[in-house]
ZAMARGU-4260 file (C-alpha; in steps of 0.2 Angstrom, whole numbers, plus 5000, padded with zeros to 4 digits):
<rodrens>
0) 5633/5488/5689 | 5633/5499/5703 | 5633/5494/5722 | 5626/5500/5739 | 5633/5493/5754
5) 5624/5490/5771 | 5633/5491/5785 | 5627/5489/5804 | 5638/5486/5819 | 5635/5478/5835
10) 5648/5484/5849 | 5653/5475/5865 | 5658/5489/5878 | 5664/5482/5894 | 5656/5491/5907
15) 5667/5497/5922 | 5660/5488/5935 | 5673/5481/5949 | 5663/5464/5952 | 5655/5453/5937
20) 5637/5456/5932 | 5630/5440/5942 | 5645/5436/5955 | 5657/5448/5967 | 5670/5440/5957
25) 5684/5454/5951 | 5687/5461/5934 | 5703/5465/5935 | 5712/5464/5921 | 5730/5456/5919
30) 5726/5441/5934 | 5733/5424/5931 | 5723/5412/5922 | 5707/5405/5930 | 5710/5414/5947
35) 5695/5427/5946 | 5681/5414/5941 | 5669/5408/5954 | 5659/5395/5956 | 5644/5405/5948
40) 5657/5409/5934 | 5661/5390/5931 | 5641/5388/5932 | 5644/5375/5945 | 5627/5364/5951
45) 5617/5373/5962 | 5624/5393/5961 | 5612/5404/5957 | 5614/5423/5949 | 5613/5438/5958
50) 5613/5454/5944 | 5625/5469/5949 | 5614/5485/5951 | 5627/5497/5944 | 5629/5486/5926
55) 5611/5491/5926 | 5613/5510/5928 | 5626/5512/5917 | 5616/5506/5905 | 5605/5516/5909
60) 5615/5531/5905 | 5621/5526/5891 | 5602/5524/5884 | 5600/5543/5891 | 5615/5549/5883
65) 5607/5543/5866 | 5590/5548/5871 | 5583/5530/5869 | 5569/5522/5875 | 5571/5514/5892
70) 5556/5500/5893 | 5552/5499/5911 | 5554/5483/5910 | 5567/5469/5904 | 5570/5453/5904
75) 5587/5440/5903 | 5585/5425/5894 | 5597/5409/5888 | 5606/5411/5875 | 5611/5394/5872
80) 5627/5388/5861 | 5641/5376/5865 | 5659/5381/5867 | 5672/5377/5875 | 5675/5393/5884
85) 5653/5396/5888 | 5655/5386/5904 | 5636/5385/5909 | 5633/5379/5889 | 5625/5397/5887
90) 5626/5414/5889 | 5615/5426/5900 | 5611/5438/5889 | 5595/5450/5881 | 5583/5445/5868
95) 5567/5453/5866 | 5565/5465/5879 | 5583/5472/5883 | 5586/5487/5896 | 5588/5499/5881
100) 5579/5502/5867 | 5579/5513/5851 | 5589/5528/5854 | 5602/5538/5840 | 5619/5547/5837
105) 5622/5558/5828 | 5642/5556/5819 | 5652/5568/5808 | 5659/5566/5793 | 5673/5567/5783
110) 5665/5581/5772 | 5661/5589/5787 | 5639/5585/5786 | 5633/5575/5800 | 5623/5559/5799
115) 5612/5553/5814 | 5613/5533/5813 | 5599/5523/5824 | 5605/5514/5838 | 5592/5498/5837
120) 5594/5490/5856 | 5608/5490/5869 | 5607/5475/5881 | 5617/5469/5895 | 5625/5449/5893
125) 5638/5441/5900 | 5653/5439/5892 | 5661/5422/5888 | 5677/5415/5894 | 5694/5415/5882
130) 5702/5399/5871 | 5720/5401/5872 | 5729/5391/5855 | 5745/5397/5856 | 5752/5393/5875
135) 5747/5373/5875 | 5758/5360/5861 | 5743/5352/5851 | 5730/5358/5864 | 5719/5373/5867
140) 5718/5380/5886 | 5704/5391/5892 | 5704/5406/5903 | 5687/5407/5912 | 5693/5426/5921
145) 5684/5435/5909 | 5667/5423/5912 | 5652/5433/5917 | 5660/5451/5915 | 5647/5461/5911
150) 5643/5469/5894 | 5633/5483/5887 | 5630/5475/5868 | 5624/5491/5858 | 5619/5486/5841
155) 5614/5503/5826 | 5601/5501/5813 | 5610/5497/5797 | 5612/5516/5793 | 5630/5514/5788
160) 5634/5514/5770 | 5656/5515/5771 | 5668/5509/5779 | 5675/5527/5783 | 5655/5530/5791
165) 5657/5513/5804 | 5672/5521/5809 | 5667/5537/5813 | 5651/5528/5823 | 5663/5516/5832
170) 5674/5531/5837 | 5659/5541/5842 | 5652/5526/5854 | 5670/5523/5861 | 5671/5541/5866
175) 5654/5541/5871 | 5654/5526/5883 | 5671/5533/5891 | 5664/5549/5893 | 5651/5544/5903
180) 5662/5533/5913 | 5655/5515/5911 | 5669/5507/5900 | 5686/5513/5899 | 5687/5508/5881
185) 5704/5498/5883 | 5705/5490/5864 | 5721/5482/5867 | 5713/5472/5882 | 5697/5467/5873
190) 5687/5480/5883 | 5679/5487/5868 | 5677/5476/5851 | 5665/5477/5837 | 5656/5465/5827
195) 5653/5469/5808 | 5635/5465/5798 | 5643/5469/5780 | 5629/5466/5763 | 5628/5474/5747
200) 5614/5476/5734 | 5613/5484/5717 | 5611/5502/5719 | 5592/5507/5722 | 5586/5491/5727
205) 5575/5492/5742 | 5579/5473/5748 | 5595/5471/5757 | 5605/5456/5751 | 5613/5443/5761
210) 5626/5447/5775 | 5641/5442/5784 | 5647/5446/5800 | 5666/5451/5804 | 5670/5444/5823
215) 5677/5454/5837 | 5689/5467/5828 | 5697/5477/5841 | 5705/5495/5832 | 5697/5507/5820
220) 5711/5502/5807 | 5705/5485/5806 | 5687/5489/5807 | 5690/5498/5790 | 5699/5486/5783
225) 5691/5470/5786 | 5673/5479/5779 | 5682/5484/5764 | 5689/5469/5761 | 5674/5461/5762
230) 5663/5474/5751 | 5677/5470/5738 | 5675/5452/5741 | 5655/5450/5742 | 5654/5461/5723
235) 5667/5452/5715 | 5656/5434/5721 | 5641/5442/5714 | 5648/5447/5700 | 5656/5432/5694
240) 5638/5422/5697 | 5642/5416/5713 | 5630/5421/5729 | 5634/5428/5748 | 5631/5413/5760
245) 5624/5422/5778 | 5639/5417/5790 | 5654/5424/5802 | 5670/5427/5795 | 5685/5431/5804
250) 5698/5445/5799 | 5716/5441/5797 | 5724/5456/5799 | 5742/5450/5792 | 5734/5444/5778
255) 5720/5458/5776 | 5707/5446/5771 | 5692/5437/5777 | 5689/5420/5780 | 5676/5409/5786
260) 5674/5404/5801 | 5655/5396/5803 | 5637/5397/5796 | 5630/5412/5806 | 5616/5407/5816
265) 5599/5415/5815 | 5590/5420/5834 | 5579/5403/5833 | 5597/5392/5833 | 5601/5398/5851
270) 5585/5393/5858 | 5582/5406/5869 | 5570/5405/5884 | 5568/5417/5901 | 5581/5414/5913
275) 5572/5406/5928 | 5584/5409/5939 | 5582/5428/5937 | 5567/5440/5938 | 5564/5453/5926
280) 5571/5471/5929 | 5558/5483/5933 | 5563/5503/5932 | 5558/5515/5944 | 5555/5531/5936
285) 5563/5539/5951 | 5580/5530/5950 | 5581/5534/5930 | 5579/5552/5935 | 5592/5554/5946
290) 5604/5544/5936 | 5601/5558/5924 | 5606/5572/5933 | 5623/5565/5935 | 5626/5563/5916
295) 5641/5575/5912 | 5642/5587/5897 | 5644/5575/5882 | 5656/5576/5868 | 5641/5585/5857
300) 5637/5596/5869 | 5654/5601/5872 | 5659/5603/5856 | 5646/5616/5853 | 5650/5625/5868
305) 5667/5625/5862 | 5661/5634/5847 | 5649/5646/5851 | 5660/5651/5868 | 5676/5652/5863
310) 5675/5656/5844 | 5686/5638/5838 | 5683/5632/5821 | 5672/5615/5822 | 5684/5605/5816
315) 5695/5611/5831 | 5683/5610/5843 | 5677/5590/5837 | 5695/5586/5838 | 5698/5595/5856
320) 5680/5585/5863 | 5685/5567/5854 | 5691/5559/5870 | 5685/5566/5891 | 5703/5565/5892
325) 5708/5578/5878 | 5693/5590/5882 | 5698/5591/5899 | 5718/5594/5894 | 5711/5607/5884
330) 5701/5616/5897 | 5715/5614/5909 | 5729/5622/5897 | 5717/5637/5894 | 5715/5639/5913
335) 5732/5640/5917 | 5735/5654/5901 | 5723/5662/5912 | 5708/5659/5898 | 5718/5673/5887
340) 5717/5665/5870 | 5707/5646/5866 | 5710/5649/5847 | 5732/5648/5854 | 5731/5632/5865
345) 5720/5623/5853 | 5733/5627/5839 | 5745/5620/5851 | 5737/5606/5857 | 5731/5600/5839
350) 5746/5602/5831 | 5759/5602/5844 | 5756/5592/5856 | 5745/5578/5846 | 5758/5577/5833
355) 5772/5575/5848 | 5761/5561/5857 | 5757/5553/5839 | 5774/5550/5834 | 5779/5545/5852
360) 5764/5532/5851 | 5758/5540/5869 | 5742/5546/5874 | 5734/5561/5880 | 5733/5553/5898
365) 5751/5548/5898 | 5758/5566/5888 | 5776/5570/5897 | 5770/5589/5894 | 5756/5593/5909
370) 5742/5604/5906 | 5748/5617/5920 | 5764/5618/5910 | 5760/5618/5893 | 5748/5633/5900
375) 5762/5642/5907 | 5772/5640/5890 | 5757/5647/5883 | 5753/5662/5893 | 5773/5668/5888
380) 5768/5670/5871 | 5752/5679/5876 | 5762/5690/5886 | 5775/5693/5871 | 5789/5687/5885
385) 5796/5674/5869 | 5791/5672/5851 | 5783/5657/5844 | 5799/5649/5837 | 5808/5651/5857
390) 5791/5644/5862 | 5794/5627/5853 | 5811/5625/5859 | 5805/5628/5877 | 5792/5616/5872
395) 5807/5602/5866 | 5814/5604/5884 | 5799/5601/5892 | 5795/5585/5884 | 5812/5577/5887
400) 5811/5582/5903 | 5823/5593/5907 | 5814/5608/5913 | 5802/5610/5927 | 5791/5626/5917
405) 5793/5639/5905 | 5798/5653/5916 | 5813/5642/5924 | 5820/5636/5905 | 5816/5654/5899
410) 5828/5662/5914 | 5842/5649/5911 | 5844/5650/5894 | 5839/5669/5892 | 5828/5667/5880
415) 5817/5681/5884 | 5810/5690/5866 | 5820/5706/5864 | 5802/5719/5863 | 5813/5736/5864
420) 5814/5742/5848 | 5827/5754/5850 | 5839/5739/5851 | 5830/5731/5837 | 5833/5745/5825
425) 5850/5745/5829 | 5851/5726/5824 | 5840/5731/5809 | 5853/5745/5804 | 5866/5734/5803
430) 5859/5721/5795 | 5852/5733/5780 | 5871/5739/5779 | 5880/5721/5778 | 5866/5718/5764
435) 5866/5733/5753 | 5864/5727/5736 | 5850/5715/5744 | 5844/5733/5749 | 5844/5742/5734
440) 5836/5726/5725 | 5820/5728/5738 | 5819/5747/5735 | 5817/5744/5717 | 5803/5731/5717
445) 5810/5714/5722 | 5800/5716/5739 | 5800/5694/5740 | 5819/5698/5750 | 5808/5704/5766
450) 5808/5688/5772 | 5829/5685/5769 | 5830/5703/5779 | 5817/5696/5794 | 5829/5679/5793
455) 5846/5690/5795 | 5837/5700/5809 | 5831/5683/5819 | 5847/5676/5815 | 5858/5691/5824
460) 5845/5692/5836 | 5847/5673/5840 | 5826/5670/5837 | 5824/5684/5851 | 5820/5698/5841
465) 5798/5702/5842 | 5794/5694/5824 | 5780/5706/5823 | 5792/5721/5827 | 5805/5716/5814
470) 5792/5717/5801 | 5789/5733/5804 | 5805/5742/5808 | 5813/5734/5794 | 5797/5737/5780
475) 5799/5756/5788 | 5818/5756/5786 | 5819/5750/5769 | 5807/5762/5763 | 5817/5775/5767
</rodrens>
């Protein structure tokens, strides 16, 4: 039998607010256990909530950036459930009118055709508290720090049908969401997390089947993972006469398999109600419009731009526009070549640099190579001052460190690319002479030794010689 597979994802992104969404407590990340809850956090008898205005216009933005619906009015409600690190016994969450409504993105895939996937709601909450298992003999501790830091849930129709396709969404919403500055998309530190909603049905079947939800993955590796995983495990229950039971399953990542972890809960379990301790959020149309016009050029439009402006491939100029960080790198390195040639420093940047920082395990943000002199290193091979091959050493020296820009390591080394050809025909001529019978095999139709005549050239030259130049001296020279 063959098999569809369903697949929607609902995102928790941290929003960037300094204060938590109902309290001026801090969200600082990294403070001592239970020293940034107050008594609203803790719930404590008698506190009362007081929403943070900025958790509502970033979500705001973020349901203009997808060209969503903003109802002009919204409403919290309880969201109640018991555990041990909920201090109040719920959650201050959304229901059924959240700040944002249907919006959608569009993503690219592997093939390189788009797909637009719906976004069905985004909606502010609180987020819980943290169980801690592992610091306490026989006992679990709990951090109430993270109690009441305001969310931005953003949950897609169930457009998805692969593994490789939730990725690519999740990577578009976390670069979305950092471009617009209201998460800063931290995975490591729980900022942004993802849960699954993973079903299958046999193919052509209008009926989605039963799902289960993977809970708080935190990388795009495991994201793929644990829904493979689980498509592999959901056809193989079918199959053998079993049926999917609606639940939450946790991923273990060391042992790449899902387990469960509790029946899932349907929206009538949580008993949710209208908070009466807060009023509904009403919109003014006025305020919506000047959050607008600070929306920056997103990654979409940027990309395009990238495109149609500076003549890069698409796949360059997705790759270039994927983070703020990396777009504004770009931009900055092209600046400082003095906006000669976009096609050169994407190159560099793509395969260069990326490959550098990959390996290193760094980001873009923490490169030990800055824009200005990358740019300069650039601008040198623009100008035909050194070669490509020179330009990588130079590019070696300024990673580790040991050189301040291109210019200085290019004067103290003397690596400046020999351009007078007078003194390359005379390398030419020499080599030609020490490699006659090479010569004489070239002349008569073995014309695959160019390249072991440009390698002797380079080689005498110590790299300096113009490659371009040697190509044609030397093609010229053996001809005659």
């Amino acid at each position: 039998m063959e098999w569809e597979v369903v697949i929607g994802l609902e995102i928790h992104a941290q929003l960037a607010a300094k204060t938590k969404i109902f309290s001026s407590a801090s969200t600082a990340y990294g403070a001592e256990p239970n020293t940034q809850a107050c008594a609203v956090d803790l719930g404590l008898p008698g506190v009362l909530p007081v929403l943070n205005q900025e958790a509502v216009k970033m979500a705001i933005k973020f349901g203009l950036a997808i060209g969503a619906d903003l109802p002009p009015r919204s409403v919290f409600a309880r969201k109640n459930y018991f555990y041990p690190d909920l201090p109040k016994g719920y959650q201050i969450s959304q229901f059924e009118l959240p700040i944002v409504g249907q919006g959608k993105l569009s993503i690219e895939l592997e093939d390189g055709s788009e797909k637009i996937v719906g976004i069905t709601r985004a909606h502010l909450e609180e987020d819980a508290g943290k169980s801690m298992h592992g610091d306490f003999q026989g006992q679990t501790g709990v951090d109430l720090n993270r109690a009441g830091t305001p969310l931005l849930e953003i949950v897609s129709d169930p457009d998805m049908s692969s593994a490789k396709e939730a990725v690519a969404y999740m990577k578009k919403i976390h670069s979305l969401v950092q471009y617009l500055e209201i998460c800063d998309g931290n995975m490591q530190e729980g900022s942004f997390r993802c849960d699954s909603n993973v079903s299958v049905r046999p193919k052509g079947q209008k009926e989605l089947g039963t799902r289960a939800e993977l809970k708080n993955i935190n990388s795009f590796r495991n994201v793929e993972r644990a829904i493979n995983i689980e498509i592999e495990r959901q056809i193989e229950l079918i199959e053998d006469g079993g049926t999917v039971v609606q639940e939450t399953r946790l991923y273990d990542a060391d042992k790449n398999e899902t387990r469960s972890m509790r029946s899932k809960e349907e929206a009538n379990d949580y008993r949710y109600f209208p908070d009466p301790d807060l009023l509904p959020v009403v919109l003014d149309p006025e305020m919506i419009e000047q959050i607008r016009a600070t929306l920056p050029e997103l990654p979409n439009a940027k990309r395009d731009r990238f495109v149609a402006d500076m003549s890069l491939s698409l796949y360059d100029a997705s790759v270039l526009t994927s983070s703020r960080e990396l777009a504004n790198y770009f931009e900055a390195v092209l600046k400082a070549s003095d906006n000669k040639d976009p096609k050169l420093c994407a190159n560099w940047i793509i395969t260069q640099l990326l490959g550098a920082l990959n390996k290193a395990g760094l980001e873009i943000t923490t490169s030990p190579i800055s824009a200005a002199q990358l740019g300069g290193l650039l601008t040198r091979i623009s100008d035909n001052t050194i070669s490509g091959k020179i330009a990588k050493q130079i590019f070696d020296v300024l990673w580790t460190g040991e050189g301040d820009d291109a210019d200085s390591i290019i004067e103290e080394k003397g690596l400046k690319q020999v351009t007078d050809s007078g003194a390359i025909e005379a390398i030419v001529d020499e080599v030609i002479a020490n490699n006659a019978d090479q010569a004489e095999q070239y002349r008569a139709g073995k014309e695959q030794l160019l390249g072991f005549f440009v390698g002797q050239v380079m080689k005498a030259s110590r790299g300096k010689a113009n490659p371009a130049q040697v190509n044609d001296i030397l093609k010229a020279k053996l001809a005659g």
